[in-house]
N, C-alpha and C positions, 0 to 999 in steps of 0.2 A: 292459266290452269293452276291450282290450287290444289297441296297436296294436305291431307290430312294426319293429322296423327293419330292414333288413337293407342289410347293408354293399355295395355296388359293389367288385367287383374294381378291383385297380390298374391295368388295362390302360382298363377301361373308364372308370377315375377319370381316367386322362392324357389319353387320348380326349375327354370331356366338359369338362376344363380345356381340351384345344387348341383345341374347337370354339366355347367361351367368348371366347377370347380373338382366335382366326380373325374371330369375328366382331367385335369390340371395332376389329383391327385394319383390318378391310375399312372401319368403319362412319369409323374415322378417317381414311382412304384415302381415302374418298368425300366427309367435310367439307375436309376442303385442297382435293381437286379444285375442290369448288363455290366455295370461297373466290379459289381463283386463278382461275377461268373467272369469276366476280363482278370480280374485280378488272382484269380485259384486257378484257372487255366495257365497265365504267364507263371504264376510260381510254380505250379508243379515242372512247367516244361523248363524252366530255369535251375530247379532242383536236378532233376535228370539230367541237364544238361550239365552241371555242377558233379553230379555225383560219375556220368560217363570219364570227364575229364582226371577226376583225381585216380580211377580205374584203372586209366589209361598212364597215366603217371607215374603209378606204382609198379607197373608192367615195365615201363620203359625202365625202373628206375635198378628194377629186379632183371632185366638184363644186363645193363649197367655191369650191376654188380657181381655178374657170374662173369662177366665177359675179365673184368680189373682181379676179378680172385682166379681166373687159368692165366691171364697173362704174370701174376706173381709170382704161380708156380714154376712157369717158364723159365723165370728170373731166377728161381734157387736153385732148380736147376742147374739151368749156364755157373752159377757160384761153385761145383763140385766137381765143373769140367778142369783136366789134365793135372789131378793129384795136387792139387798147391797146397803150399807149406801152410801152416800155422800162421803165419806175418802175413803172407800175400792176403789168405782167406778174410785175416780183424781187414786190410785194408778194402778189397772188394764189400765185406760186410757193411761198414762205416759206408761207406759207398752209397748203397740198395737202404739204406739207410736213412738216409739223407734225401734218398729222392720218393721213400716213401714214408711218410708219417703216420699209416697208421700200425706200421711195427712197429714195438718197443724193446724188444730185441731180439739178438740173431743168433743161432747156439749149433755148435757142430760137436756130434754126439758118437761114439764111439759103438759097437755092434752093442753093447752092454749098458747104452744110455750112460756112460760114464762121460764128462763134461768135458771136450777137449778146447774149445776155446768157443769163444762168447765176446758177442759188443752189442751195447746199450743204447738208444735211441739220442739221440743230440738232441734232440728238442725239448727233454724233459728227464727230471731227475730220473736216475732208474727204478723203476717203480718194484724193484726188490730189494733195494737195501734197504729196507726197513725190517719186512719178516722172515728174509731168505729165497731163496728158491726153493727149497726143500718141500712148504707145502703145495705147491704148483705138481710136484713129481706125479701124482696119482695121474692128473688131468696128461701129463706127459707118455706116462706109458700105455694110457688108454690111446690115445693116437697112433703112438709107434707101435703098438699092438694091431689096430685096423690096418695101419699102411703096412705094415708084413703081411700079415695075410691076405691084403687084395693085390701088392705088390703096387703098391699106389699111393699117391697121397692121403691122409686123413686128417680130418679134424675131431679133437675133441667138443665136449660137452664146453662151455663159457664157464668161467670161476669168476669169483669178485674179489681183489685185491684192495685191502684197505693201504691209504697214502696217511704220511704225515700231514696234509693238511687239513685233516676231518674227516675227509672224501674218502674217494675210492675211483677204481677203473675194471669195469667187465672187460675180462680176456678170453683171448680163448686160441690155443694153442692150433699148430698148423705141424703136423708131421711126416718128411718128404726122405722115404729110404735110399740108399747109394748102395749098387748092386754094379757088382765088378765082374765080368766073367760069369752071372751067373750064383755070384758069393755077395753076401751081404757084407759092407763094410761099413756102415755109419749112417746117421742118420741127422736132418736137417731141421732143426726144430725152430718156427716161425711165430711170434707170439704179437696176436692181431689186438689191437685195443678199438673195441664194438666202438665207442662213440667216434675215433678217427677214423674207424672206415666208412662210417656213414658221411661223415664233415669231407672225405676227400673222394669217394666213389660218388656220391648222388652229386646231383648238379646245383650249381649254387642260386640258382634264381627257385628250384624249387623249394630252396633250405630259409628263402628270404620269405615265403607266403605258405607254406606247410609246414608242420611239425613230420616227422619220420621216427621208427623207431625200430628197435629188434625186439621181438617178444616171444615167450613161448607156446608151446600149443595150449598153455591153460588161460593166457594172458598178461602173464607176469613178463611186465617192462624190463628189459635188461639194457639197455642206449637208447637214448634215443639226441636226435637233431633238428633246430630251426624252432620256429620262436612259439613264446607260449601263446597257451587258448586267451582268445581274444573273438569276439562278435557274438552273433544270436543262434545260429547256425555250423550244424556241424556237419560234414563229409567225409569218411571212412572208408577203408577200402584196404584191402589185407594178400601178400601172396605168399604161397611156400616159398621159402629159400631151402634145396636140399641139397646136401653137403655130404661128401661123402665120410662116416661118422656123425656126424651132428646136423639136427634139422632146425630152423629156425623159420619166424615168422617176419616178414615184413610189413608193417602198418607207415599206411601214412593219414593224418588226417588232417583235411582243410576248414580253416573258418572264415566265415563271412562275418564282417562290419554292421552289416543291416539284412533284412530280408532281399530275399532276389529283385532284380529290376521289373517294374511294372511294365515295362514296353519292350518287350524281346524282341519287336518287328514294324516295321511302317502302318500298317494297318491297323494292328492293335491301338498302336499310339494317335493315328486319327480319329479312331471310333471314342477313343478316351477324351480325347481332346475336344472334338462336339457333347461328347455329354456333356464335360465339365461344362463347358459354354453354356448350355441351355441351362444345368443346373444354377448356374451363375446368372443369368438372368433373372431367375425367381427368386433367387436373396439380394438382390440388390438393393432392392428397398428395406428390407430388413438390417442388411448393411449399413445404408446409411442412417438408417436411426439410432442404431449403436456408435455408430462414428460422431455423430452428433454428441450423444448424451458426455461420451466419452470427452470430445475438448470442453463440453461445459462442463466437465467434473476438474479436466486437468485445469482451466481456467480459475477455479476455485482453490483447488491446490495451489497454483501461482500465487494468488491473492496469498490466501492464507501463509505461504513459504515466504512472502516479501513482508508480510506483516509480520512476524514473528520474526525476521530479520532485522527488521526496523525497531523493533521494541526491547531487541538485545542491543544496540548500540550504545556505547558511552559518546559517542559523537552527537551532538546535539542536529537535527535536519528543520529546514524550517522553510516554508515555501511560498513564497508571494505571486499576486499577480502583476500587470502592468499598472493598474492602481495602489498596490504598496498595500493591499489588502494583506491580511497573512491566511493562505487558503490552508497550509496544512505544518503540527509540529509532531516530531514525537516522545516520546515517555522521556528520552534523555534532554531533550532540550525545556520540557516542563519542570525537569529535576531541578535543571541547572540553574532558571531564575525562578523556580519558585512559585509560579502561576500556571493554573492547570488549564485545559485546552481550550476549554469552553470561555475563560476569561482571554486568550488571546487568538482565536481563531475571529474571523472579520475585522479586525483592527487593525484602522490604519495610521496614520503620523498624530502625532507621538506614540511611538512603543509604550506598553506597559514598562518593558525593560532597560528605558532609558533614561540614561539621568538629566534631571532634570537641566542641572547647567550645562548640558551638553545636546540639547533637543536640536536646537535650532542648529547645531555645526550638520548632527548625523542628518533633521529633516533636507538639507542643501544637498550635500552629497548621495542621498538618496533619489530625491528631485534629477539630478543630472545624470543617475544612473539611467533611470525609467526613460528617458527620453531619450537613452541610443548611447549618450559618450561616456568618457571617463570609465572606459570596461575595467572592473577589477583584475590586477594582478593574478597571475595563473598561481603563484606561491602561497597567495592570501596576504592579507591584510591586519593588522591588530588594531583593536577596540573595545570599549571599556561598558561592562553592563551592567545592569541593578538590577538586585534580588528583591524579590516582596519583601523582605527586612528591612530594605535601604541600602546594603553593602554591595559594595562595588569590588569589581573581578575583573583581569583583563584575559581578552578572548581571542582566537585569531581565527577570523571567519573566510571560509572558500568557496567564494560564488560563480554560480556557472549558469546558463540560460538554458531555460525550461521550455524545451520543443514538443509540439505534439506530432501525433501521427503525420499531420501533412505539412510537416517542415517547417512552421510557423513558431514564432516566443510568445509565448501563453506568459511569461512571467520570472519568476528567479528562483533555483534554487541553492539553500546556502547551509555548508558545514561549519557548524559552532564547535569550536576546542577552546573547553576552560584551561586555561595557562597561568591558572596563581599558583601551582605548586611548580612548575616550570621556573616561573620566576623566581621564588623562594630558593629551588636549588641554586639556581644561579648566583641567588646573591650569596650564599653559604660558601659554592665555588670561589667568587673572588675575593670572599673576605678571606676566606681559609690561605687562598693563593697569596694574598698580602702579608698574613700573617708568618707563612713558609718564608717570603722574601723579608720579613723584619728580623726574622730567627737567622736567617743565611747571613744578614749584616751583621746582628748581634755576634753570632759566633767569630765571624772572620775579625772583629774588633778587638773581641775577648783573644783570639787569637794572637794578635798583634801588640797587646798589651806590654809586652817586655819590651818589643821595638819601640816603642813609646817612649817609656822609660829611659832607653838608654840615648834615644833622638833630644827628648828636653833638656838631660845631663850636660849636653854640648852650650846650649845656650843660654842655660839657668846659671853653670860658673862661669859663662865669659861675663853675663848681668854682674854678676856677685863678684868675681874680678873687677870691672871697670866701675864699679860703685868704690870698692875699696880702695882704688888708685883714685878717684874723683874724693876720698875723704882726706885721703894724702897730701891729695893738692891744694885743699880747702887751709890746710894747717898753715900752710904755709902762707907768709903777708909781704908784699897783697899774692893774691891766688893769681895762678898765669890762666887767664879767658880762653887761649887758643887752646890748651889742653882740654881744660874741661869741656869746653863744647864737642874734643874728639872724643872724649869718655862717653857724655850724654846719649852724642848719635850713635856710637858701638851700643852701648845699651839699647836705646830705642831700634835697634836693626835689630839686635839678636832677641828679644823680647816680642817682633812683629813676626819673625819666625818661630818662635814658639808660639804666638799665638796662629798663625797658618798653619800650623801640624795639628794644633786641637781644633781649628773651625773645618778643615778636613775631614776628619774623622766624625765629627761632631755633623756635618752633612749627610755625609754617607748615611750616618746609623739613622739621623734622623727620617723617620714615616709620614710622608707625603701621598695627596690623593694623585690615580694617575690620570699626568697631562700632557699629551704630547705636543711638541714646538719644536721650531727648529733652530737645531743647534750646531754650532763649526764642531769640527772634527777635532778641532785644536782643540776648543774649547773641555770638549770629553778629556781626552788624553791629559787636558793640564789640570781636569779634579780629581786623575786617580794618581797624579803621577809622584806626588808626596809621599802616597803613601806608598805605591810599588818598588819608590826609591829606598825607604824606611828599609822594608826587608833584602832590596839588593845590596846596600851596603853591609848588611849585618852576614850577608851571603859571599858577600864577595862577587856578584855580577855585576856584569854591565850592561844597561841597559842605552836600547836606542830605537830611536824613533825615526820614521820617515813619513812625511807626509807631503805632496808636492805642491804646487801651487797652483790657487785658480779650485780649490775642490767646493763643488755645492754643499748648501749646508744638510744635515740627516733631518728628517722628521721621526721623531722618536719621544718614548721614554727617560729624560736624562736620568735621574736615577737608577733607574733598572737593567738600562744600557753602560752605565758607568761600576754598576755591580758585574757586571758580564763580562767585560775588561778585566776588574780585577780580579774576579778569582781566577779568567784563564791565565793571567800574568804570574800568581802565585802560587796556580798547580804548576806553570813553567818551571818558575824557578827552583818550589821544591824537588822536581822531579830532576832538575839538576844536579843538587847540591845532597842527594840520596846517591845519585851516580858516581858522586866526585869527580865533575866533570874538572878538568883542569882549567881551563878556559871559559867559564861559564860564559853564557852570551846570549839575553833576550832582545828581540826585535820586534815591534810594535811598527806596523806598515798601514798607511789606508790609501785606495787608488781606489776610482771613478771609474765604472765599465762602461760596454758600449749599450746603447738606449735601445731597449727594446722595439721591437713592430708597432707598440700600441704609444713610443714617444716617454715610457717611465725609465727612468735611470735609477741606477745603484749605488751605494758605498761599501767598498770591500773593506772588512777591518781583519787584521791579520795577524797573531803572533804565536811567532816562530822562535823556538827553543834550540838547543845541540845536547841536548840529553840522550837518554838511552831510547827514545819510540815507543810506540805499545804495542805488547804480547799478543800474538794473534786472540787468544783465549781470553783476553782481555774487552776485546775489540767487540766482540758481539755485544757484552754487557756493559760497554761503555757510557752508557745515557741513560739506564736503568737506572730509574731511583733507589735509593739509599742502597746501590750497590757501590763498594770502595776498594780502594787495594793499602788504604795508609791505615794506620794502628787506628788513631781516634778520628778518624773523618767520620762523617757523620753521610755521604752518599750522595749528599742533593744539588753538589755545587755545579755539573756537568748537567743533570736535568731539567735545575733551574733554568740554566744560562740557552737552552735548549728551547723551553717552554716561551722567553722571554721573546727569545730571535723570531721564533714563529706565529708569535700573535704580531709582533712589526709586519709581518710576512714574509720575512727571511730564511735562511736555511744553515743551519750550523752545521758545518764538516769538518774534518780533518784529513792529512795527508803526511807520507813520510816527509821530513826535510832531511836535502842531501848535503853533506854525507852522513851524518846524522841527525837524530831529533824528531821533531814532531810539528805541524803547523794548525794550525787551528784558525779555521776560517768562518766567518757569517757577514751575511748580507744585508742593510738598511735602506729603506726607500729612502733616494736623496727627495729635497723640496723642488717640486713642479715652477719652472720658471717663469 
């Protein structure tokens, strides 16, 4: 059986589309309608329901407060029972005081309002010593006036009392007669502060979400309590407070955050909750075509925000595939050799940017990257490039592999950092650093010049003696052999010792490149020890040495390690011979520690003084350059010797020596066995 189709005219196709859609749009006409009629219904019944509650609030809040103002009266009351003295009354008063804050004070008044005794509020200065009580009086005798004549308590009318600190506090007097017999005899006068009776009579959860207030029958605010207007909506709600004298208004009003809640009830909120649904169904597609457009826009944004990224960079970026092709550079790495994109994009081995006598080293190591091994160091690498000019830069490039989406290496990318001016400073640093270390020998030399002087004196007259007694002997015929050959060799001794004291010094000063080797410890100790001798003599110390046997030899500096010795040796000794130590005594020690986890050993070199120590205040700025404590030091010899230990990679310290003095210690890698 064969079913046919048959087509609908076009008129009647647009007909049954309109009538589709007619209805689609009535059916949506009719969910908004429900939704807005859901939604003025819930607010008004939420409104009312909002506006019963603060109502009710203010009722409760207004009994409250009639109930805390007869039981106060009670309270003054009980204060006038069995005639008490003056003294008992200020103490009871203080008292009632204490246990209520919102009186600021308490006054016991004679039939004549004449003031017989009075106490002030503990909790706050007394808010009459500023302008008296004298202007309060009117409000006072309008009270004790009601309360005589009703034979009652009364209140006055509220005043406003300015304070010292700007402010001010609305009062308002409380008047309680004492009738003896029938005879009036005083009267009790109670002075309420409006804003602490609201803060201690209403309740405090309503003072954390309502404002409260006193006000009069025209509206005028006189206290009010709890916190300010805050949301979209406001709830008011007002009752008498009547007092016997004085009438007052109680207002309280609430606010709301936002409009009422849309779903006061279960049913409400299902009927909402199917609309939304259905209405949610008909923008779905409309939805997602905005959701669409919207990642192809942020997508673009990406692009654009990563490309603008990349084109601020001084980092050179540059991107190869697994063929050594260069698929991508940018602006900074064009800068940097000099060849715009279009000349190095698809280029493979040889780089434009490489030099020539060095093609075939990078094409190898390149070669063996591409093929898996030899992964570049996580730190980078350095390497040498060529500019379209021909000049050569070294770089230090950081390569890292270029994964796609589904976890595969598409290829290489690599960070190019030009480091000619890196190097430059460098070389400035150690030239600079050498030249500090020629100026520190230079001056320690110039320093020693006297001790020079008076070191060659010794061996220049014994020469010049034993010459004179060798011309003596000459006269005489024949000359006796065995003398002159002892004159010769005294001369040739004392002439190889002055010439040791100037090849000494003449090492020291002299500026050599540095080389480290290894060298005995002996060996250190016996090129400074001429000259450390030089100034101990001239000082009067004694120096001494220990060194044990069996020590590995240092890999070091010898000259720069041999400057580090002596100036510690001759801050020792001057700081001696400033003390007038009596006994001067330097000690020059080296011992071998124990071998690290990783198998490296050490040499401790040590010298210890019996001088005065250093000043606490001294101590922090002890290694500061060109900080000193001697007239002409010049600051750098402790810095120096500092800088020197830690490129070895050693560590220079100090320590008291007991019982006096100072130790000065650093540490030299000994030579690996």
């Amino acid at each position: 059986m064969t079913t046919l189709s048959i087509p609908l005219p076009p008129g009647l196709r647009r007909a049954s589309s309109w009538r589709r859609w007619s209805l689609w749009i009535l059916l949506g006409v009719l969910v908004v309608a429900l939704l807005v009629t859901l939604v003025y219904l819930a607010a008004r019944y939420e409104a009312s329901v909002a506006q019963a509650n603060v109502e009710r609030d203010v009722a409760d809040a207004l009994s409250d407060m009639r109930s805390a103002l007869t039981r106060n009266v009670q309270e003054l009351q009980a204060l006038q029972s069995g005639h008490p003295s003056r003294e008992t009354w200020r103490a009871h008063a203080d008292t009632l005081l204490r246990q209520h804050r919102e009186w600021v004070r308490l006054e016991w008044r004679g039939p004549g309002l004449e003031l017989l005794a009075e106490v002030d509020s503990p909790f706050r200065t007394p808010v009459f010593e500023r302008l008296g009580r004298a202007n309060s009086l009117p409000e006072i005798q309008q009270a004790c006036t009601t309360a005589r004549r009703l034979s009652s308590h009364a209140y006055a009318r509220s005043h406003f009392v300015p304070q010292a600190d700007g402010l001010g506090l609305e009062l308002m007097e409380l008047c309680l007669p004492q009738v003896d017999v029938g005879r009036l005899t005083g009267f009790v006068v109670a002075t309420y502060s409006l804003t602490d009776l609201l803060a201690t009579q209403v309740g405090p959860q309503m003072g954390r979400s309502q404002e409260i207030s006193f006000t009069e029958a025209d509206g005028t605010r006189l206290a009010m309590h709890g916190l300010a207007r805050r949301g979209l909506r406001v709830f008011s709600a007002q009752q008498l407070l009547d007092l016997p004298g004085n009438t007052m208004v109680l207002r309280m009003d609430s606010w709301r955050r936002s409009e009422p809640d849309l779903f006061p009830n279960v049913l409400t909120a299902l009927v909402t909750v199917m609309s939304i649904a259905l209405v949610t169904v008909l923008f779905m597609l409309g939805h997602d075509t905005r959701r669409r457009l919207r990642v192809e826009q942020d997508l673009a944004d990406a692009l654009a925000f990563r490309k603008a990224m990349e084109d601020s960079l001084v980092t050179g970026l540059r991107a190869r595939d697994l063929q050594g092709r260069t698929t991508y550079v940018n602006p900074a790495f064009c800068q940097m050799v000099g060849f715009s994109a279009e000349e190095l994009l698809g280029q493979g081995n040889p780089a434009p940017y490489w030099p020539p006598e060095r093609a075939e080293e990078y094409g190898k190591r390149q070669a063996v990257r591409l093929t898996g091994g030899n992964r570049p160091p996580r730190e980078g690498f350095e390497s040498v490039f060529m500019r379209k000019d021909g000049t050569r830069f070294p770089v230090l490039i950081i390569e890292a592999p270029l994964i796609n989406a589904q976890g595969l290496q598409t290829g290489w990318m690599s960070a190019v950092l030009d480091i000619s001016e890196q190097r430059r400073v460098e070389e400035l640093s150690r030239a600079s650093h050498e030249r500090l270390q020629a100026t520190a020998r230079l001056a320690t030399v110039g320093e020693m010049a006297s001790l020079l002087s008076h070191e060659l004196n010794q061996p220049l007259a014994a020469i010049a003696s034993y010459a004179n007694g060798s011309i003596n002997l000459l006269q005489h015929t024949p000359a006796p052999a065995p003398d002159l050959q002892v004159a010769m060799r005294r001369i040739a001794e004392q002439a190889d010792r002055a010439g040791r004291v100037i090849k000494s010094v003449h090492d020291f000063v002299r500026r050599r490149d540095q080389a480290r080797e290894a060298v005995t410890a002996q060996g250190l100790l016996d090129a400074i020890l001429p000259l450390v001798n030089l100034q101990a003599r001239k000082l009067g110390v004694r120096v001494e040495s220990r060194l044990p046997d069996g020590l590995p030899r240092v890999l070091c500096d010898r000259t720069m390690v041999e400057q580090v010795l002596l100036n510690l040796a001759r801050n020792a000794m001057q700081a001696m011979d400033e003390a007038h130590v009596a006994q001067p005594e330097l000690v020059i020690q080296v011992r071998a520690t124990a071998a690290t986890e990783a198998g490296r050993r050490w040499l401790e070199f040590s010298v210890a003084d019996c001088g005065p120590g250093i000043a606490e205040e001294v101590k922090q700025q002890l290694f500061t350059p060109f900080f000193t404590t001697k007239a002409e030091g010049m600051g750098l010899g402790l810095s120096l010797c500092r800088t020197v230990v830690e490129q070895h990679g050693g560590q220079l310290v100090f320590e008291p020596n007991q019982p006096q003095g100072t130790i000065f210690r650093f540490t030299l890698p000994a030579q690996m066995a």
